[in-house]
C-alpha positions as CSV (number, residue, x, y, z in Angstrom):
1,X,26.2,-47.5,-25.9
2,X,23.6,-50.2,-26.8
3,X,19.9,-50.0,-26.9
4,X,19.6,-52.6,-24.3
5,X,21.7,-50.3,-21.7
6,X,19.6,-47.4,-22.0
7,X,17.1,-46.9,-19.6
8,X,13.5,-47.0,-21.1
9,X,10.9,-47.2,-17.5
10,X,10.3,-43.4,-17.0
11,X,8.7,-40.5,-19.2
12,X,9.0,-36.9,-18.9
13,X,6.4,-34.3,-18.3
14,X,6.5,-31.3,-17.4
15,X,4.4,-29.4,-14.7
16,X,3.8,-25.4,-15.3
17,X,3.0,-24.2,-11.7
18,X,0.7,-21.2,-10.4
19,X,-0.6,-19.2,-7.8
20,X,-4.1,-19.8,-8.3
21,X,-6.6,-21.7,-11.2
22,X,-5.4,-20.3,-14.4
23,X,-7.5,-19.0,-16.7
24,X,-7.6,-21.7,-19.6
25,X,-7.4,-20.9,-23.1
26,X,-10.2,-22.3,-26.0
27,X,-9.0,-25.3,-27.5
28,X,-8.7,-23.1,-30.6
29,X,-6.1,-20.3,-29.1
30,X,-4.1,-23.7,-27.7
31,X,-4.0,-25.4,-30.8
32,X,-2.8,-22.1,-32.8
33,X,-0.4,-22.0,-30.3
34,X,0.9,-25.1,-31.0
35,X,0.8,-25.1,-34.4
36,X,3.0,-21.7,-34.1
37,X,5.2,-24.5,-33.4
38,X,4.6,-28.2,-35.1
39,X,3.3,-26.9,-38.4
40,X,-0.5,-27.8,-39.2
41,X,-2.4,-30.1,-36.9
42,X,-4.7,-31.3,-39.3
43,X,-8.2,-32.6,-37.7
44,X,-10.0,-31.1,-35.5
45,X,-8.4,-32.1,-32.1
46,X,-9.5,-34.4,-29.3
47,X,-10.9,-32.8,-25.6
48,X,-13.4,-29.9,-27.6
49,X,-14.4,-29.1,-24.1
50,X,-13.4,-26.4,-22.1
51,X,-10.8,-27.5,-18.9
52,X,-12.4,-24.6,-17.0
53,X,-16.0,-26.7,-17.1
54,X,-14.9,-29.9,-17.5
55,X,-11.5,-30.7,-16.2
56,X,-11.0,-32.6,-18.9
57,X,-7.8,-32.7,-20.9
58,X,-6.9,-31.4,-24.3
59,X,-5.1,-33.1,-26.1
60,X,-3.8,-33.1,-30.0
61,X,-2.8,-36.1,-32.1
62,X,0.6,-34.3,-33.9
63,X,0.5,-35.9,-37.6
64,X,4.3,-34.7,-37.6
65,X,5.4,-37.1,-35.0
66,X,4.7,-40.8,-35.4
67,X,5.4,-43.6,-32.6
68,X,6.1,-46.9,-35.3
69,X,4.8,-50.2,-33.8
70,X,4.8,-53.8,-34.9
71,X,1.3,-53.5,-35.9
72,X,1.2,-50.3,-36.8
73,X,4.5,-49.9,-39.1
74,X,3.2,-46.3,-40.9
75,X,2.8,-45.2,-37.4
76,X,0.6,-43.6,-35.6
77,X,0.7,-40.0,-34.5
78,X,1.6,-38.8,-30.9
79,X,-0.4,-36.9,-28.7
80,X,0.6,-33.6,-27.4
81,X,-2.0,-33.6,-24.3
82,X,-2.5,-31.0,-21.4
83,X,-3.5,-31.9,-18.4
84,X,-5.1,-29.4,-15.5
85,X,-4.7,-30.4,-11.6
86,X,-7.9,-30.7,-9.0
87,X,-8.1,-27.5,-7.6
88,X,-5.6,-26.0,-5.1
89,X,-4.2,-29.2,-4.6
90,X,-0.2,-27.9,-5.2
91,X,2.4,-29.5,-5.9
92,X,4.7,-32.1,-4.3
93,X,8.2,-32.0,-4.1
94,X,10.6,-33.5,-1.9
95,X,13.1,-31.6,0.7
96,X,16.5,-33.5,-1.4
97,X,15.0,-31.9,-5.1
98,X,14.6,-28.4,-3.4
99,X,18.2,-28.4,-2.6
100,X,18.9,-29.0,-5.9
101,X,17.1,-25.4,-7.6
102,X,20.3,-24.1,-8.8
103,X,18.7,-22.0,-11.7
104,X,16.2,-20.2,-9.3
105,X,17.4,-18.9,-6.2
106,X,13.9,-18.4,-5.4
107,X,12.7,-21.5,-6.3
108,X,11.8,-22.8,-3.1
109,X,9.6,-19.8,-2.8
110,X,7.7,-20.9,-5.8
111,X,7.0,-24.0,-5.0
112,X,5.5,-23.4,-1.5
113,X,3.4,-20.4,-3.8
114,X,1.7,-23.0,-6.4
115,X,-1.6,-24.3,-5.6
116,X,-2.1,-25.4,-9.2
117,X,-0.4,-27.0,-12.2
118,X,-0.7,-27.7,-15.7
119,X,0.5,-31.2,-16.8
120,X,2.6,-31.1,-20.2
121,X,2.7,-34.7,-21.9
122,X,3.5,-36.4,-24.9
123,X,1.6,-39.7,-24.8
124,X,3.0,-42.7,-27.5
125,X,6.4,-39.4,-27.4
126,X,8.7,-42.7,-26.1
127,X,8.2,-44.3,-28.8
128,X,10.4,-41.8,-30.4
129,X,13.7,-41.1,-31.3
130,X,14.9,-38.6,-28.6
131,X,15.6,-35.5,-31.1
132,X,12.5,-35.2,-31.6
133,X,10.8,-36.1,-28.1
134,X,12.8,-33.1,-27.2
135,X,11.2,-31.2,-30.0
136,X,8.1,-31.9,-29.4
137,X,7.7,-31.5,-25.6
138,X,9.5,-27.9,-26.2
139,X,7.2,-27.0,-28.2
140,X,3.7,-28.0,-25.3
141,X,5.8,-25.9,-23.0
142,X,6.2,-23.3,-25.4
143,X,2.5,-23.2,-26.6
144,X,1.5,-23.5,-23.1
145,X,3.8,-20.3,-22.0
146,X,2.0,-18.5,-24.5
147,X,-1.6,-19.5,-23.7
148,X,-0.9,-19.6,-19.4
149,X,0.7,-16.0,-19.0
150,X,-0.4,-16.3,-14.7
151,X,2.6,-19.4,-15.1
152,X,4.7,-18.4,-12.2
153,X,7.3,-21.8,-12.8
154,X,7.8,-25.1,-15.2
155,X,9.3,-27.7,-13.2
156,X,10.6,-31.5,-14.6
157,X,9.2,-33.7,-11.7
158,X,11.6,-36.5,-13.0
159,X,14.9,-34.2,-13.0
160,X,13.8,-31.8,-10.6
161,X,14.5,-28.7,-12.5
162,X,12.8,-25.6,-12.1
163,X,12.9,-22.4,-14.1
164,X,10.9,-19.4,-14.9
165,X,9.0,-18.5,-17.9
166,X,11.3,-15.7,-18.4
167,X,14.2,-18.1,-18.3
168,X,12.5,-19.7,-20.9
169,X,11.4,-16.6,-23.1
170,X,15.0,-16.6,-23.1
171,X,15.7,-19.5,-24.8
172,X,13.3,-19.7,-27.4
173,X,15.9,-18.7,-30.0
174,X,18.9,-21.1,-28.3
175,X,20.0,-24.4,-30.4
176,X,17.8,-27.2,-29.3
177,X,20.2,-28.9,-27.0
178,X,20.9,-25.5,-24.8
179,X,17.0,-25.7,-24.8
180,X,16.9,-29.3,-23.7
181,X,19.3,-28.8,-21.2
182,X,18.0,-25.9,-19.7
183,X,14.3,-27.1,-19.2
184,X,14.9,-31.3,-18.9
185,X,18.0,-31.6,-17.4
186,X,19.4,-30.5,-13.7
187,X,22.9,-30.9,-12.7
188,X,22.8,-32.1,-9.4
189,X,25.6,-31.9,-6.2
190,X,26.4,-34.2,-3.0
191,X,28.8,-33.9,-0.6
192,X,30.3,-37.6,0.3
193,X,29.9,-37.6,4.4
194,X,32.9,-38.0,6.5
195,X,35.2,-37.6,3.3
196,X,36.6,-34.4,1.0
197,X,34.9,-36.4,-2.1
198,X,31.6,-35.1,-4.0
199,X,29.4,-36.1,-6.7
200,X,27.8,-34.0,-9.7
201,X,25.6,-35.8,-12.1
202,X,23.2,-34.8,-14.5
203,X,19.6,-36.1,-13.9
204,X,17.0,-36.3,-17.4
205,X,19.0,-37.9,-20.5
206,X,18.0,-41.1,-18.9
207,X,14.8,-40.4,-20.0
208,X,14.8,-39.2,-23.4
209,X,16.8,-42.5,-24.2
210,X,20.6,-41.5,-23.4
211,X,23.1,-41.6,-20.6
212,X,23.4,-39.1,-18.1
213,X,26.8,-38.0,-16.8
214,X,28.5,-38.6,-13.7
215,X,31.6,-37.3,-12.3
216,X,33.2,-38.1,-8.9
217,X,35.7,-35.7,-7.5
218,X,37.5,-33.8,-5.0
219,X,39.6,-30.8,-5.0
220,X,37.3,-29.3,-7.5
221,X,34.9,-26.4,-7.8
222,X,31.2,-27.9,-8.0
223,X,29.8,-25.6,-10.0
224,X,33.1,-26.2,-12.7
225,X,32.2,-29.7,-12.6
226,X,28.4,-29.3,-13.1
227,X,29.1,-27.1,-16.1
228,X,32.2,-29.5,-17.5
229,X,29.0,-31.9,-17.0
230,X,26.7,-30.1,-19.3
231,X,28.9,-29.5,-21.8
232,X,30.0,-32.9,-22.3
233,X,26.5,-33.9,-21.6
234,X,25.8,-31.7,-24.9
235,X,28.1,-33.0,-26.8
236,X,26.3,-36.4,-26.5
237,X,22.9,-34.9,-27.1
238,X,24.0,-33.0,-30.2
239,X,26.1,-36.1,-32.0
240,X,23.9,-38.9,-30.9
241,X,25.8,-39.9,-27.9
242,X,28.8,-41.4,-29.2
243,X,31.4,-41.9,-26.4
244,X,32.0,-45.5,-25.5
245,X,33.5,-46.9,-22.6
246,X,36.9,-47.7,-22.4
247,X,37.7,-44.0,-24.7
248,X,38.7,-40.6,-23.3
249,X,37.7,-37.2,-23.9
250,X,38.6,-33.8,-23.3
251,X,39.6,-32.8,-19.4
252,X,39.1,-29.9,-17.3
253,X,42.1,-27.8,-15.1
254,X,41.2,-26.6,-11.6
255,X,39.7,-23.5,-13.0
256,X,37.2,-25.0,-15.1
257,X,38.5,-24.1,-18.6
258,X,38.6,-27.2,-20.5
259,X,42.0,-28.7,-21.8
260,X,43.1,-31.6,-24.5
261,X,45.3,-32.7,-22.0
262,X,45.7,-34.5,-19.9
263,X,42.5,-36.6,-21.4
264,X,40.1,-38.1,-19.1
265,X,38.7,-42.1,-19.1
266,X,34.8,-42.8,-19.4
267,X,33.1,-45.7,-18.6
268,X,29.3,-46.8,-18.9
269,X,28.1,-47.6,-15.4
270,X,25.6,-47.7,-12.7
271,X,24.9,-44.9,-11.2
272,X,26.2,-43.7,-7.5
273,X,22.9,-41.5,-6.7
274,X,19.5,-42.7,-7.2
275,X,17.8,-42.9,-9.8
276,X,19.5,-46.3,-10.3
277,X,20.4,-45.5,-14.1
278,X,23.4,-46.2,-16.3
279,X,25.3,-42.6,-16.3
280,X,28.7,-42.2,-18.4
281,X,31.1,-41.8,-15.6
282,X,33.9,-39.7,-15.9
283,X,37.4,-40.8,-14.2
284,X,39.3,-37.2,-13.5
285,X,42.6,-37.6,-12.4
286,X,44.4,-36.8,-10.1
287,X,41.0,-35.0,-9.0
288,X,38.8,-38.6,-9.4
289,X,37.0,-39.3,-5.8
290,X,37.2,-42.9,-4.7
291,X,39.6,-45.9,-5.7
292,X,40.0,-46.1,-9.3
């Protein structure tokens, strides 16, 4: 897929949610933390004051990461900033993205519990390749998880996926795109009214640079689909997304376990579900919803 059909409009942050004002750290025990994972920071750090008095922002230019400009070809480094809400002002999400909470039964329960939020961001990180935007957003969340213990969530507003810090802990030792996918990306279902047809997508590659994935289907198991979905989604992640349209790739049967053959078709399109996005569809057969 070409540069110019990838999407490039939105950013990702992340929000870590909580019942009540966290504590926050020193600017030193946050920038340890993050050096735990980015290596040396270098100089001393923007945003010296504390959040607690000032509500200010910390933020930490990352000599590791460099966003390349016209006019500045040696680049200049990206900001790994941290970004505290007004007080028990919650959080807002909409009644379609709490439908989608698939990794935490419970997750609706969170969300109506956190008054507060910490705002994870990498300003200039789009500027960068997607590896390492992925790298170095992992790591905030990371450092952050070790500096906020109260963190009850970390929720993708973009995605709209939700997990828990232990969910995380979990995954601190995973490959980096089973960590991407897990925290970025949600895997998203809709029934097609009046019909026997459905829809899984993914929702967060767009992003970072890539294509999501898009199946359209009946006769199928959703939740096979939406892991058939991930998988192929990280395969593109992992081998710098090199399906083109027009090829074919690897199929499922109707018990999820994937198969050589028959081989499915793929195609670069817009998407059926907002966000308006080009997604890699995926035409499945004699399982493939709609008229092919």
């Amino acid at each position: 897929m070409s540069e110019a059909e990838r999407n490039t409009t939105e950013v990702m942050m992340v929000q870590l949610l909580f019942r009540h004002r966290p504590k926050p750290p020193t600017t030193k025990q946050l920038r340890e933390a993050l050096e735990k994972y980015l290596g040396d920071l270098g100089e001393v750090p923007y945003g010296e004051a504390s959040m607690e008095s000032t509500g200010d922002m910390f933020m930490f230019p990352v000599p590791k990461y460099k966003a390349v400009f016209e006019d500045k070809p040696d680049g200049v480094p990206v900001i790994a900033a941290f970004l505290p809400s007004e007080a028990d002002s919650g959080i807002e999400v909409d009644e379609m993205k709490r439908l989608q909470f698939w990794d935490v039964p419970n997750g609706k329960d969170i969300v109506s519990e956190c008054k507060n939020t910490i705002l994870v961001h990498t300003m200039l990180g789009r500027a960068l390749p997607y590896v390492q935007q992925a790298e170095i957003l992992l790591a905030q969340v990371g450092a952050a998880i070790d500096c906020y213990p109260e963190c009850i969530g970390i929720y993708a507003p973009y995605s709209g996926k939700l997990i828990t810090p232990e969910k995380f802990d979990s995954l601190r030792d995973a490959d980096l795109s089973a960590r991407f996918i897990n925290v970025f990306v949600n895997a998203r279902f809709y029934n097609i009214a009046n019909t026997n047809e459905m829809i899984v997508d993914t929702l967060g590659f767009d992003v970072f640079g890539g294509a999501d994935v898009q199946v359209h289907f009946k006769n199928l198991t959703p939740s096979h689909v939406a892991a058939y979905a991930y998988n192929v989604a990280s395969y593109q992640f992992e081998k710098g997304f090199p399906i083109e349209s027009g090829e074919t790739i690897d199929s499922m049967d109707a018990n999820g376990e994937m198969q050589k053959t028959p081989q499915w078709t793929v195609q670069y399109e817009d998407s059926m579900v907002e966000p308006s996005r080009i997604v890699l569809d995926i035409s499945c057969g004699e399982y493939a919803g709609g008229n092919r």
